[in-house]
N, C-alpha and C positions, 0 to 999 in steps of 0.2 A: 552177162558180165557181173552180176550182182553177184556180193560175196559179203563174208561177214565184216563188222566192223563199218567206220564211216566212211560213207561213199564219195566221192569227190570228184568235184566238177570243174571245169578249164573254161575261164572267161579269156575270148581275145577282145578284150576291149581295150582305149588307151583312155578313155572317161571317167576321172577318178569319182562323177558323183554317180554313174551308172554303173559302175563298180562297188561302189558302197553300197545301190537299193540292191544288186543281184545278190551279193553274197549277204546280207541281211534277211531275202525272202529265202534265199537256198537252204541259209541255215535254219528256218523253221521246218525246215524238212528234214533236219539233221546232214544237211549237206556240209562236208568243207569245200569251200573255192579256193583254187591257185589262179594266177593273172597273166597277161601275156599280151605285151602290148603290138606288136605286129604276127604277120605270119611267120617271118624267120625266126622270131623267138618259139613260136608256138609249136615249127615243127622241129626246133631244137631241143623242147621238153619234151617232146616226147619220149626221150632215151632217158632221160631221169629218172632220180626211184620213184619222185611222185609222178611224173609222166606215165610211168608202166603202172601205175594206180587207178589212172582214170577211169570213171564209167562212164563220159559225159564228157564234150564239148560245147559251148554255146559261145558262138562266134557273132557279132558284128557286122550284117550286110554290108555296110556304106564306111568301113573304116577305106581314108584315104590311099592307104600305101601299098594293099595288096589286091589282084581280082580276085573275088570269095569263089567262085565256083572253079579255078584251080587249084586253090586252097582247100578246099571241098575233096578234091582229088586226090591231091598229096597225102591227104589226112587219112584216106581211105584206102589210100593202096599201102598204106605205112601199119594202118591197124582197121582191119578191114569189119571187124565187129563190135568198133568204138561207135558210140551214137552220135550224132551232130546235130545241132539244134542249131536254127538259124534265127539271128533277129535282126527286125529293119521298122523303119520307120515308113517304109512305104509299103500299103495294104496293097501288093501286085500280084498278080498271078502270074504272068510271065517271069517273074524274080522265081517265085516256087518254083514253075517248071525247070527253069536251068537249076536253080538247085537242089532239088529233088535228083533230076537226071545226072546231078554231079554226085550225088549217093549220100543228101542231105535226108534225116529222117525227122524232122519234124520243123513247124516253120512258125514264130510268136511276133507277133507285133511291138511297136512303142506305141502308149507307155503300158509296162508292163502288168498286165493283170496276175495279179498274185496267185489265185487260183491257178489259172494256165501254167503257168510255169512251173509249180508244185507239181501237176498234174502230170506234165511232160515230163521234168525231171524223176520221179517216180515210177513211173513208165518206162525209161530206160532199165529200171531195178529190175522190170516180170521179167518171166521165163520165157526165153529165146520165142518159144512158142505162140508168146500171146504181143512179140511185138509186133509192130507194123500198123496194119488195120486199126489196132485196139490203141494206138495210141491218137489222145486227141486234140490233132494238126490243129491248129487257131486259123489258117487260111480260110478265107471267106470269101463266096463269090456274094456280092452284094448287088441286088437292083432293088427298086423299086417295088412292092407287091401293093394288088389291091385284093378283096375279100377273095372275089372271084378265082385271084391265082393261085390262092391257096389251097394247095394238095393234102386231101385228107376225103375220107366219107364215112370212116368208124362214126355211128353214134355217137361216145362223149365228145369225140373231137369236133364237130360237127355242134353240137353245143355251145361246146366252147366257142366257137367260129360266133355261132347265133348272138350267144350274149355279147360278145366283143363287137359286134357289127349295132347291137342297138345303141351299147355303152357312146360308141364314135360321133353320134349326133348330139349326145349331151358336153358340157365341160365336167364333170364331174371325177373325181383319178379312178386309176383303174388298178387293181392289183393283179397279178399275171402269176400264178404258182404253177411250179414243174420243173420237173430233174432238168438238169444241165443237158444244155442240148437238144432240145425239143421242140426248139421254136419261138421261145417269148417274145425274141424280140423281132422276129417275124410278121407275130401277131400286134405286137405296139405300132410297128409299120404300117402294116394294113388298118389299124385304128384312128393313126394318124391323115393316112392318105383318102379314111372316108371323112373326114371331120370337116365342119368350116374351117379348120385352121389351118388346111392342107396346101395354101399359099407359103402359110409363114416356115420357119424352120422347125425342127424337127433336131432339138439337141439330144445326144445320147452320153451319160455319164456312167460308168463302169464303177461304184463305189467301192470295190475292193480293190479296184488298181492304185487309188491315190491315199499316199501315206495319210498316216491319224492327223499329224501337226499342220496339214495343208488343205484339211478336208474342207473346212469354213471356208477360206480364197477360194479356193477352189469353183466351188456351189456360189459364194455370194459376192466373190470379190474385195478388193481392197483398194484401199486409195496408196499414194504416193508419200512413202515413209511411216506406214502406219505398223511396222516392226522392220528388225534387220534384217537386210535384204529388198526389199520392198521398193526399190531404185525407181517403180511406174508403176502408173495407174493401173492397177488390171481388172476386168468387168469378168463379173462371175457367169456361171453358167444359166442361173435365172435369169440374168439383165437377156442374156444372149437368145433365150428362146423368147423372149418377151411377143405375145400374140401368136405363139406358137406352140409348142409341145414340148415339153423335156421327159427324156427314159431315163428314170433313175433302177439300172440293170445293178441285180445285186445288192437290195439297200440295205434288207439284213445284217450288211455289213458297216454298215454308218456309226462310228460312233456316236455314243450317249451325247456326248455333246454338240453336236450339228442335228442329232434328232431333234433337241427343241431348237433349234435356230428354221428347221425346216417345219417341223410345225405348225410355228407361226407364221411362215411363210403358206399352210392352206387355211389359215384361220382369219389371216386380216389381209392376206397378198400382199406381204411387203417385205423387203430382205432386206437387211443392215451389213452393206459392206463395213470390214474392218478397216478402223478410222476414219470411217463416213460420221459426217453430224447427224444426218439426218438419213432416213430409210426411203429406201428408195419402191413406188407403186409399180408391180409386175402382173400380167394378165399371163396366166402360162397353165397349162393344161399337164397334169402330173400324172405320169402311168410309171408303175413300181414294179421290178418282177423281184421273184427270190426263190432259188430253188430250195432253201429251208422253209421247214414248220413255222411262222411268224409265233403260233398259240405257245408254241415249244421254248422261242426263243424269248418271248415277254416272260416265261414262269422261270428261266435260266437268268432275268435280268437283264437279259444283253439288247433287248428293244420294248421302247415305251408302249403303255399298251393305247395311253388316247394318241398316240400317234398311227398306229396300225386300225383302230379304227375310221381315222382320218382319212389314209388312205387305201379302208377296204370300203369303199362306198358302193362300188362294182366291183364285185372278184369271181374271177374266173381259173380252171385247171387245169392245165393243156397234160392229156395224157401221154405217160411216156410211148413210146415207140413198140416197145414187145406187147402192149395192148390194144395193138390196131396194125398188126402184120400183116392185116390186108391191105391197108395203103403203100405197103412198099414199091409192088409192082409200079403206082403211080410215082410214085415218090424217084425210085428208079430212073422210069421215062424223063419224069421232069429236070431233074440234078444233070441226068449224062445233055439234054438240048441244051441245058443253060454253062455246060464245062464246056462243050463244042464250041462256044461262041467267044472263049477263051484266047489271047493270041496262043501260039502254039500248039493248038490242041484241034482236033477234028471230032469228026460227028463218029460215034460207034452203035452198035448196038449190043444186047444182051439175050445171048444164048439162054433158054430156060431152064439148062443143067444150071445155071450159074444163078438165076431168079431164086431157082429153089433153094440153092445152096445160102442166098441170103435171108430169104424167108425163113430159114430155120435158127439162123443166129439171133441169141436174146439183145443184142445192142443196148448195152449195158450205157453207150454215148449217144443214144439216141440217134436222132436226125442228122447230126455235125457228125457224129461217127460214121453213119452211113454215108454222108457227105462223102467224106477225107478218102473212105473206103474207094470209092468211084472215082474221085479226082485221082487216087496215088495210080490206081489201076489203071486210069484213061492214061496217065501219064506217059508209064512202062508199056502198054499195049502194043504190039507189034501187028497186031489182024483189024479184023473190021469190024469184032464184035468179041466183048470180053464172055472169057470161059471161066467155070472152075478153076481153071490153072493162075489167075491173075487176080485170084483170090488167097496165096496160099495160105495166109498166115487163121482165115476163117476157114478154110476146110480142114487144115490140121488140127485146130479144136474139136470142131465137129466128131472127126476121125476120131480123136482120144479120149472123146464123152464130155469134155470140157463143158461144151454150148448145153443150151437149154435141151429139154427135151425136144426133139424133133415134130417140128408142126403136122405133119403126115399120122405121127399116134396117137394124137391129142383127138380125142372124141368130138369136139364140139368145132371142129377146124373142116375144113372143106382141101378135098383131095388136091382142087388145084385153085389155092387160095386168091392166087396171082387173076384170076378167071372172074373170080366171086368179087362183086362188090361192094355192098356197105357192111357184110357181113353180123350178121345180127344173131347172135350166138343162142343157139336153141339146148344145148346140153350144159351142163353141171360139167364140172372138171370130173366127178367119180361118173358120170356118165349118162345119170339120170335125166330125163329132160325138165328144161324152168318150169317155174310155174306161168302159166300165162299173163297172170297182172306182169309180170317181173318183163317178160316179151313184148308187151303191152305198150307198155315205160318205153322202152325203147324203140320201139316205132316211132313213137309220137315224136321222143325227142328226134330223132333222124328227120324227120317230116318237117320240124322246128328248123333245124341245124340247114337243111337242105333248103326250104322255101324263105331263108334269112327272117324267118319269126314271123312273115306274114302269115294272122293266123287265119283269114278267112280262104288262103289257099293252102292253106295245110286242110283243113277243115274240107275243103272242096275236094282234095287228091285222096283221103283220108274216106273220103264218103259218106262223111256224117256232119251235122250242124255245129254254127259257132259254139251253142249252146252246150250241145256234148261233148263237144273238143271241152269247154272250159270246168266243165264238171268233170271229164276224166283229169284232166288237172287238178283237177282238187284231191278226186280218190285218190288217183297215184300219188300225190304228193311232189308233182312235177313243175316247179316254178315256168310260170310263161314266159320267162325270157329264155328257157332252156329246150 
């Protein structure tokens, strides 16, 4: 549906201030919004000249006066290649499945993270070809993880697991770098749930979902009448983890000025709600992810640098997903048990025409793309085990050269990847094989990553003494904690 000129998107909402933040973030995307306060209005625009303009719906779960998933219907039998975006305040999965199955294509939460919605909106723009799959759904199935459950055995992942699993017994913050999508906050989770503080809560704060002018309440709270508006007390998000954990997901995006308010808060533990007299003592345990360069972003300006060393105390990389497409197969297994357990959804399995066929796609969304991928599939699936065919939007790339090079030509890949497991790459991309320090390194680290950094059983599996384990540490150049 993309065409030239500005694209435009149809809010059903009747929230004149959730109307304001959508069509303020849409238009950073060069989007224009029209509005539409029930469904009879909505599918009365349709026939307008901006109505036949649209590229884009984003409707309103919970607005009172209509059901969304006939709405949903209406919308689709009216213009059957219009996109729909679904937003609610309630993180459900059974909400997704009805509206998925009512021919919703993608599904965002309250409150709105900017990125997402950019994202999804945008998305609607690609080419008929690369919708579906590649667009990336915000639905989330959320439990609980500890280190253990975490699926993964590539080498750097497996690292990264290691150093995150030592970081968890200190209080010290933790910095979590990697593309969108790959697990950060996964890995905060499992940080958290190893910690002493795995009693307390466990706040999670999204810094780019909450406007500039409310980032401070927000984080530190405020008292009663301490600007317009400000009707009640409200306790910020440090009071609230207090002896507990706070994810600040996305801090990258913090403005300059909550940078130093948070600073202070890892330098003396104490945060100054606005129009408090006094500052208030917080004990809170701080993990930061970002899927930006922080080094990039301190030389642009846009993040302090004694801040980022504040909190890079412990930093770790979660690698993205096309550098460890041997965990898929697991990754697979694990995603389809934990969609099974979904209301509406059952148990399936995966055909290995269909493993290979995702093995070969670069997942450009990483994990949450592979996610969405499985969950739309498990949705639509009419058999007991998804095929190629419940794939199609990733085999017609494939087909058209789109996707990466296929994993089956790549020289240093294993015929049947899905087979092989921690996969420890013996060839050079042009075909030559590593040098052995370089194969070395990686061992050791898998050995790290795998026996959670114990090193006198690394050492023991390994076959050689503490002694030479910590001197190839050294040759190599391999931090112990990796």
């Amino acid at each position: 549906m993309a065409r030239e000129g500005v694209p435009m998107l149809m809010l059903i909402d009747d929230e004149p201030a959730q109307r304001r933040l959508v069509s303020a973030l849409a238009a950073r995307a060069g989007w224009r919004t029209v509005f539409a306060g029930d469904g009879e209005t909505a599918i009365a625009m349709l026939g307008t000249q901006d109505g036949m303009m649209l590229d884009a719906v984003l409707l309103d779960q919970w607005s009172p006066d209509y059901e969304p998933s006939g709405l949903i219907r209406e919308i689709r039998a009216r213009r059957p290649a219009l996109p729909i975006l679904i937003l609610t305040a309630h993180n459900s999965v059974a909400v997704a499945v009805d509206a998925m199955r009512a021919g919703a294509t993608d599904y965002l939460s309250k409150p709105i993270a900017p990125d997402r919605l950019l994202a999804a909106l945008n998305a609607t723009l690609a080419d008929e070809a690369a919708r579906g799959e590649l667009r990336p759904l915000t639905e989330k199935i959320t439990a609980p993880l500890s280190f253990e459950d975490v699926v993964g055995s590539a080498p750097q992942f497996r690292a990264a697991l290691a150093i995150a699993a030592k970081a968890a017994r200190a209080r010290v913050p933790v910095l979590i770098e990697g593309e969108s999508g790959v697990g950060k906050d996964v890995i905060a989770r499992a940080i958290h749930a190893a910690s002493p503080r795995y009693r307390q809560a466990m706040v999670t704060v999204n810094c780019g979902a909450i406007p500039a002018n409310l980032v401070e309440s927000e984080l530190f709270g405020h008292e009663r009448g301490a600007f317009t508006g400000a009707f009640d007390r409200h306790v910020g998000k440090f009071a609230a983890a207090d002896m507990g954990t706070i994810f600040l997901d996305e801090v990258s995006e913090m403005p300059l000025d909550a940078q130093v308010k948070l600073l202070r808060v890892l330098q003396d533990g104490e945060v100054q709600p606005i129009g408090a007299r006094r500052p208030l003592h917080v004990d809170v345990r701080v993990i930061a992810a970002t899927n930006k360069r922080l080094s990039e972003e301190i030389e642009a300006g846009r993040f302090r640098e004694d801040l980022y060393y504040r909190l890079n105390v412990v930093q770790l990389t979660v690698p993205p997903l096309r550098e460890r497409s041997g965990d898929i197969p697991a990754l697979c297994r694990h995603l389809l048990a934990r969609i099974a357990g979904q209301p509406g959804l059952r148990s399936l399995g995966l055909t290995d025409e269909a493993l290979e066929l995702l093995i070969k796609h670069p997942w450009p969304g990483n994990v949450r793309q592979l996610q969405n991928a499985l969950f739309r599939a498990a949705v639509l699936c009419e058999g007991d085990a998804l095929t190629p065919q419940d794939f199609p939007q990733i085999a017609t790339q494939i087909a058209a050269g789109q996707a990466a090079e296929p994993v089956a030509l790549r020289p240093h890949a294993s015929a049947h990847p899905h087979r092989d497991g921690a996969g420890i790459t013996l060839f050079e991309g042009d075909g030559h094989v590593r040098q052995l320090a370089e194969i070395e390194a990686d061992v050791i680290r898998l050995a790290i990553g795998h026996y959670r950094g114990r090193m006198t059983e690394v050492a023991r599996r390994l076959g050689i003494g503490r002694s030479t384990l910590y001197r190839k540490l050294a040759e190599l150049g391999i931090d112990s904690a990796a």
